[in-house]
C-alpha positions as CSV (number, residue, x, y, z in Angstrom):
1,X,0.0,0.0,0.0
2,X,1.0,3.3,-1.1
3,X,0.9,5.9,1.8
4,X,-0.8,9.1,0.9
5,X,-0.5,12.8,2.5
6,X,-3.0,14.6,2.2
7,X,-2.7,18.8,1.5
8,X,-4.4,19.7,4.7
9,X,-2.3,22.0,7.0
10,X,-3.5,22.3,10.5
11,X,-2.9,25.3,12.5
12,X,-3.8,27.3,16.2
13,X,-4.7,30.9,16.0
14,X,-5.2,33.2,19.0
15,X,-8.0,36.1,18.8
16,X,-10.3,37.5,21.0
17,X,-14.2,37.2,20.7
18,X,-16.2,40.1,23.4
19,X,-13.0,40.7,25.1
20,X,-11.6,37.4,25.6
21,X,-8.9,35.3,24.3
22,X,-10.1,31.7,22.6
23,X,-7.5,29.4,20.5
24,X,-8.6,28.3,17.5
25,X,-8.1,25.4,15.6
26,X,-8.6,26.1,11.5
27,X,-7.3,23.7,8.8
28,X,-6.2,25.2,5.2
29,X,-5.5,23.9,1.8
30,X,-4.5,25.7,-1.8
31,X,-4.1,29.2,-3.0
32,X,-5.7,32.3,-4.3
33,X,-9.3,33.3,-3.4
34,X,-9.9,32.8,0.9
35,X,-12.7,30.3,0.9
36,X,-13.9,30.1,4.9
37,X,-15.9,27.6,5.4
38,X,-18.4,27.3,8.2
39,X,-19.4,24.2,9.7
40,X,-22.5,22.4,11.3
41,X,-24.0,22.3,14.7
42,X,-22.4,20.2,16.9
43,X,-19.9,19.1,14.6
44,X,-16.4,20.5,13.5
45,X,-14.1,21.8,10.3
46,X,-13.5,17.8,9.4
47,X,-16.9,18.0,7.5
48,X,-15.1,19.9,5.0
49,X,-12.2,17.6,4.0
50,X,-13.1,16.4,0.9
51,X,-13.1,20.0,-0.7
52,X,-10.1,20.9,1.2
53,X,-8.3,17.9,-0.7
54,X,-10.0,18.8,-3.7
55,X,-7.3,20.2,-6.3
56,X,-9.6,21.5,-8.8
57,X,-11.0,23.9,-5.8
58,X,-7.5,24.5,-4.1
59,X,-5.8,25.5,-7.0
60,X,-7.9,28.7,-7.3
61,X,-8.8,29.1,-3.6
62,X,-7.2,29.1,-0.5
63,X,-9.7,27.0,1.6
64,X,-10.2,27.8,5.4
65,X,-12.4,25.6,7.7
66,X,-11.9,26.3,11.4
67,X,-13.5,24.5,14.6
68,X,-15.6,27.1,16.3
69,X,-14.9,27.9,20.3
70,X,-15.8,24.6,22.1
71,X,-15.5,22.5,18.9
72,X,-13.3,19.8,17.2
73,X,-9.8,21.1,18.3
74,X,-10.6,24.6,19.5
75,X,-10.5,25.0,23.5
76,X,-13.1,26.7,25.2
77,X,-12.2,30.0,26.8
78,X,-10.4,29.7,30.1
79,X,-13.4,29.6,32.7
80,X,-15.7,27.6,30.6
81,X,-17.0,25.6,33.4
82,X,-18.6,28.2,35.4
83,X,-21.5,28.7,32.5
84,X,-23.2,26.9,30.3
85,X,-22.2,26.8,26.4
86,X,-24.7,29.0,24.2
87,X,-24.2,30.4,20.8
88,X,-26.1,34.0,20.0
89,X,-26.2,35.8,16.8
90,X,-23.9,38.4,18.1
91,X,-21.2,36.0,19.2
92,X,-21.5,33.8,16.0
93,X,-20.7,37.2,13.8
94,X,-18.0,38.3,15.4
95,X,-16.0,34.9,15.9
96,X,-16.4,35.0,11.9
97,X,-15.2,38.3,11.9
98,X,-12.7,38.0,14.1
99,X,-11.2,35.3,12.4
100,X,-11.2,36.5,9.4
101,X,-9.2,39.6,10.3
102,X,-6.6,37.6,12.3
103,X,-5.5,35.6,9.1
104,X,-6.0,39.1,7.3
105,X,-8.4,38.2,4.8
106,X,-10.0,40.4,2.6
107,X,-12.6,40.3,1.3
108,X,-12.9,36.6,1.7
109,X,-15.5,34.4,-0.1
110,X,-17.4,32.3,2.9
111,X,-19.7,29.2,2.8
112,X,-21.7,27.9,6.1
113,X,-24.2,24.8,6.1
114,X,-27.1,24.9,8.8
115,X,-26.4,26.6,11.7
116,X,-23.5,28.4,9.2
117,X,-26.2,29.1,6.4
118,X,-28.2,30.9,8.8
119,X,-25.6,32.9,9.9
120,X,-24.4,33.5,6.0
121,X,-28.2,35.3,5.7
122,X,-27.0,36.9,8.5
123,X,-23.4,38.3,7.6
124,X,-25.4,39.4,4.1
125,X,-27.4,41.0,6.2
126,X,-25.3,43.1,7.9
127,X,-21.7,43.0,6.7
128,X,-22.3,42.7,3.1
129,X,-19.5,44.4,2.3
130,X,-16.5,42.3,4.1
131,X,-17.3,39.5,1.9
132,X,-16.6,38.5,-2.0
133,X,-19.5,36.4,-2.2
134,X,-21.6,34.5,0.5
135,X,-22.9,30.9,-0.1
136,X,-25.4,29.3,2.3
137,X,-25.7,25.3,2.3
138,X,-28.8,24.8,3.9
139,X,-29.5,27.6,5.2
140,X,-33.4,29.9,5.1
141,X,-34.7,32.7,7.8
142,X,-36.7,30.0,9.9
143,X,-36.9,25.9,10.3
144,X,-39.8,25.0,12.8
145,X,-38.5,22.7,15.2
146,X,-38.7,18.8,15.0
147,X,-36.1,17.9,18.1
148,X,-36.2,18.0,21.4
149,X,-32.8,19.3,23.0
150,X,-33.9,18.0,26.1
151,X,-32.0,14.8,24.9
152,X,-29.2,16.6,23.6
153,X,-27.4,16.7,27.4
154,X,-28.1,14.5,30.2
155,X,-26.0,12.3,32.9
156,X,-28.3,9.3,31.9
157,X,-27.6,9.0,28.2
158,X,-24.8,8.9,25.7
159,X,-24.0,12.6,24.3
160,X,-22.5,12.2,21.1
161,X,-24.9,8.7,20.7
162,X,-27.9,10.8,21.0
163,X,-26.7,13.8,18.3
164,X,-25.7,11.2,15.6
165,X,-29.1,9.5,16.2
166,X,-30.3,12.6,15.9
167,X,-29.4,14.1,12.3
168,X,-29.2,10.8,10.9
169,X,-32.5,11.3,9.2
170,X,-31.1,13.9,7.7
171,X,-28.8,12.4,5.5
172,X,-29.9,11.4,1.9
173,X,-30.9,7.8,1.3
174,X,-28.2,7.8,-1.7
175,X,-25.1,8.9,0.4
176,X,-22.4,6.4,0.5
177,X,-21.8,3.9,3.3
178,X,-18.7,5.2,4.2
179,X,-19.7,9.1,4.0
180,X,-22.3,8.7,6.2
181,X,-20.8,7.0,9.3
182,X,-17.7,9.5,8.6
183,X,-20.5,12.5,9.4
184,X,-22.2,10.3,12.1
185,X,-18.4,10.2,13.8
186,X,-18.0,13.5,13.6
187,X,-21.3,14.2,16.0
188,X,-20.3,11.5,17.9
189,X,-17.1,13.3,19.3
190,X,-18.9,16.2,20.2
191,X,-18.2,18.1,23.6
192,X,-21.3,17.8,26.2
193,X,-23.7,20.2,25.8
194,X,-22.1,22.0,22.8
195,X,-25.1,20.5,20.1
196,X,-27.7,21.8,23.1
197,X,-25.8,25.1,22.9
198,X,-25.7,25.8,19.3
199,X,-28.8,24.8,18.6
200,X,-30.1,27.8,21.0
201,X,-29.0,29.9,18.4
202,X,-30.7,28.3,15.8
203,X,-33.8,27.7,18.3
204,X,-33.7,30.8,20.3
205,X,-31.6,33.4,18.8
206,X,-31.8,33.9,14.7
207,X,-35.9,34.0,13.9
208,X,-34.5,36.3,10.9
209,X,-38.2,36.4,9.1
210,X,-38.9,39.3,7.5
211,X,-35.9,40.7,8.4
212,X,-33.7,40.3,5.2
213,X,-35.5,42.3,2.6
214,X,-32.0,45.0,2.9
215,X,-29.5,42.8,1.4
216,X,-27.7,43.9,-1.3
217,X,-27.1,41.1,-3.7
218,X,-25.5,43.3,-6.0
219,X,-22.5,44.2,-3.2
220,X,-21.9,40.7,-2.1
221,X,-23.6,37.6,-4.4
222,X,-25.5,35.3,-2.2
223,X,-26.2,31.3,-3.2
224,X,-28.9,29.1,-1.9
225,X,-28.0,25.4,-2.2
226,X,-30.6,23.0,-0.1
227,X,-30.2,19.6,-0.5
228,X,-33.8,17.7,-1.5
229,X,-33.8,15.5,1.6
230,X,-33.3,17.8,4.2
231,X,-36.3,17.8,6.6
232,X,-34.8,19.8,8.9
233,X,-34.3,23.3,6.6
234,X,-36.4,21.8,3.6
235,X,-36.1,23.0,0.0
236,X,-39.8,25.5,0.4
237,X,-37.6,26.9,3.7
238,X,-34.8,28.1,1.3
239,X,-37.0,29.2,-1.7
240,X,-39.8,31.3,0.6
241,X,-36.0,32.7,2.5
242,X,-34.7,34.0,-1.3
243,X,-38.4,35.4,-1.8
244,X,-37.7,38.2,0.2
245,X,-34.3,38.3,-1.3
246,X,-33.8,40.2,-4.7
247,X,-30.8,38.8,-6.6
248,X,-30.7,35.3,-4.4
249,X,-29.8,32.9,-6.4
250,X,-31.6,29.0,-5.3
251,X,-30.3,25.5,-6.6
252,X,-32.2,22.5,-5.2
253,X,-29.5,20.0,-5.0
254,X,-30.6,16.5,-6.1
255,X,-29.8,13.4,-3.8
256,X,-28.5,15.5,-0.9
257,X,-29.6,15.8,2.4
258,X,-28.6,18.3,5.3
259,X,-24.9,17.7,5.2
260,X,-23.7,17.8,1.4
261,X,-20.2,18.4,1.7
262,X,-19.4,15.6,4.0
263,X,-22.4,12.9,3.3
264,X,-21.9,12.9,-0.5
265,X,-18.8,15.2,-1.7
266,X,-18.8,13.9,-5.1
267,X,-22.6,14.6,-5.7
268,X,-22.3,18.2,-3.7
269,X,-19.8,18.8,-6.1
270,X,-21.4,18.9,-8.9
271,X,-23.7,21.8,-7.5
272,X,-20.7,23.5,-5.9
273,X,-18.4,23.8,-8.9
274,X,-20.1,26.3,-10.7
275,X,-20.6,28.7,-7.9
276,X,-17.3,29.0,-7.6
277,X,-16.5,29.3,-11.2
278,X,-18.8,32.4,-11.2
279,X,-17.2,33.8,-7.8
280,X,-13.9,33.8,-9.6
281,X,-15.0,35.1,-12.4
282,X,-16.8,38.0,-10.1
């Protein structure tokens, strides 16, 4: 057997987020454009591997995926015990922001799925202007709930158990074996409580209905791409969101379900490509 590296660099970077200092993991690949790349609830930058290995991509754009604050590889702030974990809009935007001025990126193109596609209507919303070209996987102004987080962090069940059982509904019946236990893992290894806290942001915190009808698709392009599966922000979710949205573009992405990039990479792909043929051609 042949042993392969793979392009991936891994890195720590140091910032503060409302005052205080958090290290944060991000992993890079390629050159040219800044790509950031936001991931799911719960989960961590690993979901977006396959286009970080992806030469076609990486030899046009430099590729950024980092863990957020409590996730994957990134620590929680010293003093973390004393509160519970909770995401809110206001400190989802400026971890972006902040981490995007550390690495001194301008002007970066970003791409978020779920909770990250909310917060791309969100960055469109209100910092239009910092950003190439916004791309939200999943992502629409409102999901009803379907879960009850109540599960999500107890002393009498399995954590990371629970979460996988959780979203694996929402994975497309056509995703390959082995892509869909890799995204399974991923929720598995989750810190306790930090699905439970994100997902009071997505809950709680973002209601963004019939607050979007400001954005300015001609400063800062803004793609739609909702996988045909997903039950938890469904395809009519996306297409009522880019209503209200002049200039949105939508693509209803065939035999995907809530986690494209990581369930079915080659199929999510196909759908991605073009977007960012047109942002680099912006």
């Amino acid at each position: 057997m042949t042993a392969k590296i793979e392009p991936i660099v891994g890195r720590y970077v140091t910032f503060d987020i409302a005052g205080t200092a958090h290290r944060v993991y991000f992993e890079e690949a390629g050159s040219g454009i800044p790509l950031v790349c936001l991931h799911t609830a719960g989960a961590d930058g690993r979901q977006y591997r396959h286009i970080l290995c992806d030469e076609s991509i990486t030899s046009r754009y430099r590729v950024l995926a980092f863990d957020l604050p409590w996730h994957g590889k990134s620590y929680p702030p010293v003093g973390w015990q004393d509160a519970p974990y909770q995401l809110t809009t206001q400190r989802y935007l400026e971890t972006i922001l902040a981490f995007c001025d550390a690495l001194e990126l301008e002007r970066p193109a970003l791409m978020g799925c779920s909770i990250g596609g909310r917060i791309v209507l969100e960055l469109a919303n209100r910092h239009a202007d910092r950003f190439r070209a916004l791309i939200g996987v999943e992502a629409a102004d409102f999901q009803e709930p379907w879960y009850d987080t109540a599960w999500l962090h107890r002393g009498d069940v399995h954590g990371g158990e629970v979460c996988a059982a959780l979203v694996s509904g929402l994975i497309a019946p056509q995703a390959p074996a082995e892509h869909r236990h890799e995204t399974l893992w991923q929720y598995m290894q989750g810190g306790p409580g930090v699905f439970k806290g994100d997902l009071h942001f997505y809950r709680v915190d973002a209601d963004l209905r019939g607050t979007l009808h400001g954005i300015d698709t001609a400063t800062c392009p803004l793609y739609l791409l909702t996988g045909e599966y997903d039950f938890s922000c469904t395809p009519e979710d996306t297409l009522r969101t880019a209503d209200a949205i002049p200039g949105a573009r939508v693509t209803i992405m065939r035999e995907l379900g809530h986690f494209p990039m990581s369930e079915h990479p080659r199929q999510f792909r196909s759908y991605l490509m073009p977007v960012l043929d047109e942002i680099e051609q912006q």
